[in-house]
C-alpha positions as CSV (number, residue, x, y, z in Angstrom):
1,X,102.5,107.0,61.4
2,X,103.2,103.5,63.0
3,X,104.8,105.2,66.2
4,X,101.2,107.6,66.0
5,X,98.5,104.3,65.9
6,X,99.7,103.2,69.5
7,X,99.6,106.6,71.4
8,X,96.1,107.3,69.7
9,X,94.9,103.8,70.5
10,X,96.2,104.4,74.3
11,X,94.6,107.6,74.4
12,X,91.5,106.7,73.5
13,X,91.3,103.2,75.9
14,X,91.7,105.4,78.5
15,X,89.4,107.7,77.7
16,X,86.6,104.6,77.5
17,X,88.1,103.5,80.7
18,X,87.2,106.9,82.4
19,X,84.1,107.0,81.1
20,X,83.5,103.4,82.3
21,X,85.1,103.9,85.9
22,X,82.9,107.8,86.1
23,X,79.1,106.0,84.8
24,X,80.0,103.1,86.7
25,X,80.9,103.7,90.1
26,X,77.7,102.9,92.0
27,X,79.4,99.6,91.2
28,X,82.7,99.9,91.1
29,X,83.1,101.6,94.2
30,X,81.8,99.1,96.9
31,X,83.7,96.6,95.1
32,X,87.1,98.4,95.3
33,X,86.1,99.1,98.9
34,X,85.0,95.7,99.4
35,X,88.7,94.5,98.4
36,X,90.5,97.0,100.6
37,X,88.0,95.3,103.1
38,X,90.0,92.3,102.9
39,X,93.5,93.4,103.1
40,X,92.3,95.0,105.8
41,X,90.8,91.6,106.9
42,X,94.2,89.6,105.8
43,X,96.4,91.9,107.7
44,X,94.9,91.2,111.0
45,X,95.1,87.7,110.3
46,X,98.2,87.7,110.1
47,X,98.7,90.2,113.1
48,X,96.7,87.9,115.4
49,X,99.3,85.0,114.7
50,X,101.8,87.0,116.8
51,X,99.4,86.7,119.9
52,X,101.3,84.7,122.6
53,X,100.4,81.1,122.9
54,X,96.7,82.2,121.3
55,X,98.2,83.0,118.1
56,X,99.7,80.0,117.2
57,X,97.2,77.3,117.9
58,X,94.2,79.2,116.3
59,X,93.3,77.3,112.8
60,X,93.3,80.1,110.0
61,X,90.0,79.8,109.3
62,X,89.1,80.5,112.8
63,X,91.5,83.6,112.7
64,X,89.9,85.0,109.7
65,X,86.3,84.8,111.1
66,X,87.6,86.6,114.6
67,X,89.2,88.8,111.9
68,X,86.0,89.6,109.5
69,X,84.0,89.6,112.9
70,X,86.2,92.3,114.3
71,X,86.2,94.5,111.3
72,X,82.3,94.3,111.0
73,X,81.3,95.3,114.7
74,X,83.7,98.4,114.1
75,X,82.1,99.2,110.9
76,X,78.7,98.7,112.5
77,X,79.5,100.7,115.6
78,X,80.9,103.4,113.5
79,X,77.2,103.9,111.6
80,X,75.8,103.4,114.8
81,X,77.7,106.3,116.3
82,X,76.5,108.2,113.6
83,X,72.9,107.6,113.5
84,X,72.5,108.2,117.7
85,X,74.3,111.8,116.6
86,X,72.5,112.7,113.8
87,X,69.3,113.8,116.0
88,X,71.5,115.6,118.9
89,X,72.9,117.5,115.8
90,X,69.9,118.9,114.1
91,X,68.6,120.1,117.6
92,X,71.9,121.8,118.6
93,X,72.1,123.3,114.7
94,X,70.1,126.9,115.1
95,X,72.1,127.4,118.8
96,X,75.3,126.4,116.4
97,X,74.5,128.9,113.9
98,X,73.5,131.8,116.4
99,X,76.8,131.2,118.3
100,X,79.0,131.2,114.6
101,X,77.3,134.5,113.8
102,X,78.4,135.9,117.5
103,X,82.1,134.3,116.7
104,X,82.1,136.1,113.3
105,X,81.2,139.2,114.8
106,X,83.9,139.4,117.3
107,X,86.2,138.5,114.6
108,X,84.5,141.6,112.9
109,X,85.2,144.0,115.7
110,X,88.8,142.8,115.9
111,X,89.8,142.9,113.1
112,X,88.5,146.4,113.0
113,X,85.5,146.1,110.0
114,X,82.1,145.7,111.9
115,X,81.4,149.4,110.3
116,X,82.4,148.7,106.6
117,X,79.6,148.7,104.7
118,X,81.0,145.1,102.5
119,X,81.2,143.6,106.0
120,X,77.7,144.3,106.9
121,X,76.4,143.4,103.6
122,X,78.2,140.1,103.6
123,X,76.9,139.9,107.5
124,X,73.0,140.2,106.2
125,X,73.1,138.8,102.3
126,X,75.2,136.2,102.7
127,X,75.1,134.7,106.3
128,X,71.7,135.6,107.4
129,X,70.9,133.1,104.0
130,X,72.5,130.3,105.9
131,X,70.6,127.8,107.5
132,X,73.1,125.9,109.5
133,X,70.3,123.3,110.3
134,X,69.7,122.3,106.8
135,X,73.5,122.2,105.6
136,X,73.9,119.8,108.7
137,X,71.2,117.5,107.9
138,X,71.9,117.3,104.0
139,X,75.4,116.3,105.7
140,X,73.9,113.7,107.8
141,X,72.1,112.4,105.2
142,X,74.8,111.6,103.1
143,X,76.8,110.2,105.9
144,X,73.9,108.0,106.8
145,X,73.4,106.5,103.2
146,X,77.4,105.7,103.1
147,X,76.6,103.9,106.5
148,X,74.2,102.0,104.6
149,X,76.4,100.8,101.9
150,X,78.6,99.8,104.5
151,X,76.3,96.6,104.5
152,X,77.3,96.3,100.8
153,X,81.0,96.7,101.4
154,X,81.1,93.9,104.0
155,X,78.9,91.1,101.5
156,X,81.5,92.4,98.6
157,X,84.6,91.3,101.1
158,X,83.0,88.5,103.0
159,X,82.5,86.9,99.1
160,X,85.7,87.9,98.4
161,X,87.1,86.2,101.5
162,X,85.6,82.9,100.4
163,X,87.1,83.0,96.5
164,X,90.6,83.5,98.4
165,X,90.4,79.4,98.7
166,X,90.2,79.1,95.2
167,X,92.5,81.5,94.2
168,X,95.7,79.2,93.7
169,X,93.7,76.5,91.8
170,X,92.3,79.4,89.2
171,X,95.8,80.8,89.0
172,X,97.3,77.5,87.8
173,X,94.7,76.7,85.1
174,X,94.5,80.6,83.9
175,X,97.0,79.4,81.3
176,X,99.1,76.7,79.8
177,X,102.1,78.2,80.0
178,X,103.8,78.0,83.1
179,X,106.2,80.8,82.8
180,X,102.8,83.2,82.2
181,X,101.5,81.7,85.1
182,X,104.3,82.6,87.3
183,X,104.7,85.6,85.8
184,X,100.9,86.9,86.7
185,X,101.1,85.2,90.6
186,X,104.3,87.2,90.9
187,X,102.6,90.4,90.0
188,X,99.4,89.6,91.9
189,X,101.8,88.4,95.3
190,X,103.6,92.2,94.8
191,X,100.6,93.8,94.9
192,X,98.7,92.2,97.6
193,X,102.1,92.3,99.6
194,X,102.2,96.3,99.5
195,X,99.2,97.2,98.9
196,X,98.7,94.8,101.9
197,X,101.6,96.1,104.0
198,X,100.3,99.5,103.2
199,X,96.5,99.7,104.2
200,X,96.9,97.5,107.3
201,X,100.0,100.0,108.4
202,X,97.6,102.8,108.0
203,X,94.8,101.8,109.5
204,X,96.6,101.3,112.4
205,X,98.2,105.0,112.6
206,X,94.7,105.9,111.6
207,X,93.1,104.7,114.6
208,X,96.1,105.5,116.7
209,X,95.6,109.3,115.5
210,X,91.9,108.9,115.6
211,X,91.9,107.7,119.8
212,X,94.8,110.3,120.1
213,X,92.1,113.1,118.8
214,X,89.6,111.3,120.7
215,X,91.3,111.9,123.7
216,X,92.5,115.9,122.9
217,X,88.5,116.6,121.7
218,X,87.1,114.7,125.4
219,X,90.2,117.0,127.2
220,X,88.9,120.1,125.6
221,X,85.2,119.4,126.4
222,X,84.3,119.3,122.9
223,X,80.8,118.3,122.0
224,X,80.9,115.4,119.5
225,X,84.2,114.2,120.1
226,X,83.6,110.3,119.6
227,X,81.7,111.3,115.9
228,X,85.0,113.5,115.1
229,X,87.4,110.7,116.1
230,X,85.8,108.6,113.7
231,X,85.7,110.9,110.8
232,X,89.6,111.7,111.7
233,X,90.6,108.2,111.5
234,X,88.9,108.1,107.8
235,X,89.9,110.9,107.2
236,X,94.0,109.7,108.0
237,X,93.5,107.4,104.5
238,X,93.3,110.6,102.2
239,X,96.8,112.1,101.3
240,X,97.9,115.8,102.1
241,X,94.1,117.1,102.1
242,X,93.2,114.7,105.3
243,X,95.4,115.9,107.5
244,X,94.1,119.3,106.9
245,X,90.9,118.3,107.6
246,X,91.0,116.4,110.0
247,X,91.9,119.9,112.0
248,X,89.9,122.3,110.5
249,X,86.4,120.1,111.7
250,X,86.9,120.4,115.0
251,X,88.3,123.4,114.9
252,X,84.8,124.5,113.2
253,X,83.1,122.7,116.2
254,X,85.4,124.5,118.7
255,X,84.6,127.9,116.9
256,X,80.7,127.5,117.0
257,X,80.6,125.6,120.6
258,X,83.3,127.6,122.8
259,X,83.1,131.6,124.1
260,X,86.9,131.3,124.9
261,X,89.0,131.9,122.2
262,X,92.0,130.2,124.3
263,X,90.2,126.9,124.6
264,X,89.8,127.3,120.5
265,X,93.3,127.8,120.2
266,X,94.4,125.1,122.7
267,X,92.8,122.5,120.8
268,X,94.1,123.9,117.6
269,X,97.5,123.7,118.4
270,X,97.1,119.7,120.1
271,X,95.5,118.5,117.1
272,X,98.2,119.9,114.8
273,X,101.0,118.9,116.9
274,X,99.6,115.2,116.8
275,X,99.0,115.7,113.0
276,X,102.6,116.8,112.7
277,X,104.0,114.3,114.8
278,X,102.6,111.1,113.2
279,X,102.3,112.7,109.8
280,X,106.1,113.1,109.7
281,X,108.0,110.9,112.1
282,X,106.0,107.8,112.8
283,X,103.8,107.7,109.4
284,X,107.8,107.5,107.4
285,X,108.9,105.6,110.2
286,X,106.9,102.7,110.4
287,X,105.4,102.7,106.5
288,X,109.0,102.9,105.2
289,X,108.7,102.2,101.6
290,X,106.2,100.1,101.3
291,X,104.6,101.6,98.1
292,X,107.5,104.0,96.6
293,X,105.2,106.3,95.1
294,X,106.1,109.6,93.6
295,X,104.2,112.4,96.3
296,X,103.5,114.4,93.1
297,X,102.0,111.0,91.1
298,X,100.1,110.4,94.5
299,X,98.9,114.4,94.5
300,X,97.7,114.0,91.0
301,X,96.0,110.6,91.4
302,X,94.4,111.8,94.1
303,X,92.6,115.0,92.0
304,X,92.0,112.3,89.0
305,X,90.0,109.6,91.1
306,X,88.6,112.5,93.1
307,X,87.1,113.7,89.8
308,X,86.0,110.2,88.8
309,X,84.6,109.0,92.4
310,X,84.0,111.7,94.6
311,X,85.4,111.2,98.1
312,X,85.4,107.4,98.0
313,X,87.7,108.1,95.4
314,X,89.7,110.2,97.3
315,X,89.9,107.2,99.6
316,X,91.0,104.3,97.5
317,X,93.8,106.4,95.2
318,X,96.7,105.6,97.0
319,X,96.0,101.8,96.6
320,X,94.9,102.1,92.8
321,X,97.8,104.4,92.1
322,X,100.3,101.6,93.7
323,X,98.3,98.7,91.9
324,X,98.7,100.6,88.3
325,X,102.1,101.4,89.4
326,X,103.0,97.5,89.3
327,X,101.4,96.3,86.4
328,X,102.9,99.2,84.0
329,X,106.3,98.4,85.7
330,X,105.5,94.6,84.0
331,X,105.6,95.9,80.5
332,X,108.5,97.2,78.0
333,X,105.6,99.9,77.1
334,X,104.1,100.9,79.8
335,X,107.3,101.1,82.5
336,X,108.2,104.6,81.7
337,X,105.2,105.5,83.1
338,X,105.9,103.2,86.3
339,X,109.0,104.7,86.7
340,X,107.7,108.2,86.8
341,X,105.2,107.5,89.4
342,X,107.5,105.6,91.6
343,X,109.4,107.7,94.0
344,X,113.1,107.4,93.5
345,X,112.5,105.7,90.0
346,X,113.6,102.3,91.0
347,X,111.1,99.4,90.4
């Protein structure tokens, strides 16, 4: 009975911490995002020191407003780029869903089932019931209000900026005991070391991929390509299920917008080869280990926080996975389970 009480009492605080994270993430959410805002922010501090002769005489503070500064007009520009769109879209959407009915049928006739009678059926009931125009605003319109919190997000880390001051004085009077002390700034210095390492490392491959894709979309002559680039290089922070959409969205685009089937699959195969190549030789290369997470934990985590958060949660699960993943390792208790999500089961 003893060895019973603790695994009920677990199961049950994290049952009331689900249900705390799921009703509470119009709140939880910009702050999480808020504090991935200033690793973000942190990392390029500490980037900018490596500038030639610049680098080193800039004060910190001064590097951390260029830094903040820098991180808001991309932010900015990026709901910008989507608002300027979002018009240019809704116009182009009934020529868009004219020329995916013509694509669909020249799929039909080569694939040799225009004269089945479940083809025609699924022809009239189904897409002659889609209204391209109205899926592509309701799009937009969420896209737009997460531009909108983006205001949010950047009060959230420039507030979080300023408590970094403090930080070292709360530390040393969060206990009398020393040895507690240094036990909870060694935790805290793990985590904002990888977590750190971690998100400014991929936002850098996630803009290289996203100007990379930029670059392949502008080649092709697709339409949209700057609003896609974006959307690929936010897309580059969600594990496995990124990547594959990241190719199928402009690949959509290409299907609606081009006649030529060869220009469809040109683009197709660029934008998986540049998937490929910085999915599986730079990304290892230049992350390394700075997490050691288990892919499977990550895979798993990322359905979980999915299901809790929607696709901001999809976003932030690789940090929150590697942040749990630290403090379980800190306790007798709860390191088995650190060890199981770790990737070769050393802490």
């Amino acid at each position: 009975m003893t060895r019973i009480q603790p695994i009920a009492y677990g199961a049950i605080l994290m049952l009331m911490t689900g249900w705390l994270l799921y009703i509470g993430k119009d709140v939880f959410v910009p702050v999480f995002f808020g504090a991935v805002a200033v690793y973000i922010i942190v990392g390029l501090t500490q980037a900018l020191v490596k500038i030639p002769l610049l680098g080193q005489i800039l004060p910190v503070q001064v590097r951390y407003t260029l830094s903040l500064l820098v991180i808001a007009l991309a932010l900015i520009a990026m709901s910008y780029l989507v608002l300027i769109n979002k018009n240019q879209v809704l116009a182009l959407a009934p020529q868009y869903q004219q020329s995916l009915l013509i694509a669909i049928q020249k799929i039909a006739v080569l694939l040799q089932v225009e004269n089945e009678p479940t083809w025609a059926t699924l022809r009239q009931d189904v897409l002659a019931q889609v209204n391209i125009q109205r899926v592509v605003g309701s799009m937009l319109t969420s896209v737009s209000s997460i531009a909108a919190g983006v205001v949010v997000v950047l009060l959230y880390a420039t507030f979080l900026s300023i408590e970094r001051r403090a930080f070292d004085k709360k530390m040393a009077n969060i206990s009398s005991d020393s040895n507690n002390v240094a036990r909870v700034r060694a935790v805290i210095n793990d985590i904002n070391r990888r977590v750190g390492s971690y998100l400014a490392l991929k936002t850098f491959l996630s803009v290289l991929l996203g100007a990379i894709s930029w670059l392949i979309m502008l080649y092709t002559g697709l339409e949209f390509a700057a609003f896609l680039a974006v959307l690929i290089t936010f897309l580059n922070f969600i594990p496995y299920i990124g990547s594959f959409l990241s190719v199928v969205f402009p690949l959509l685009m290409a299907i609606i917008q081009f006649q030529d089937m060869n220009a469809v699959f040109t683009l197709f195969m660029l934008l998986v080869f540049v998937q490929f190549a910085i999915g599986n030789f730079l990304d290892p290369f230049v992350m390394g280990k700075s997490l050691n997470l288990s892919p499977f934990a990550i895979l798993v985590n990322l359905a979980i926080w999915t299901e809790l958060w929607g696709i901001p949660g999809a976003f932030l699960a690789v940090p929150i996975t590697a942040i749990l993943t630290i403090i379980l390792s800190e306790f007798p208790g709860t390191r088995p389970i650190a060890v199981l999500l770790s990737k070769d089961g050393v802490l």
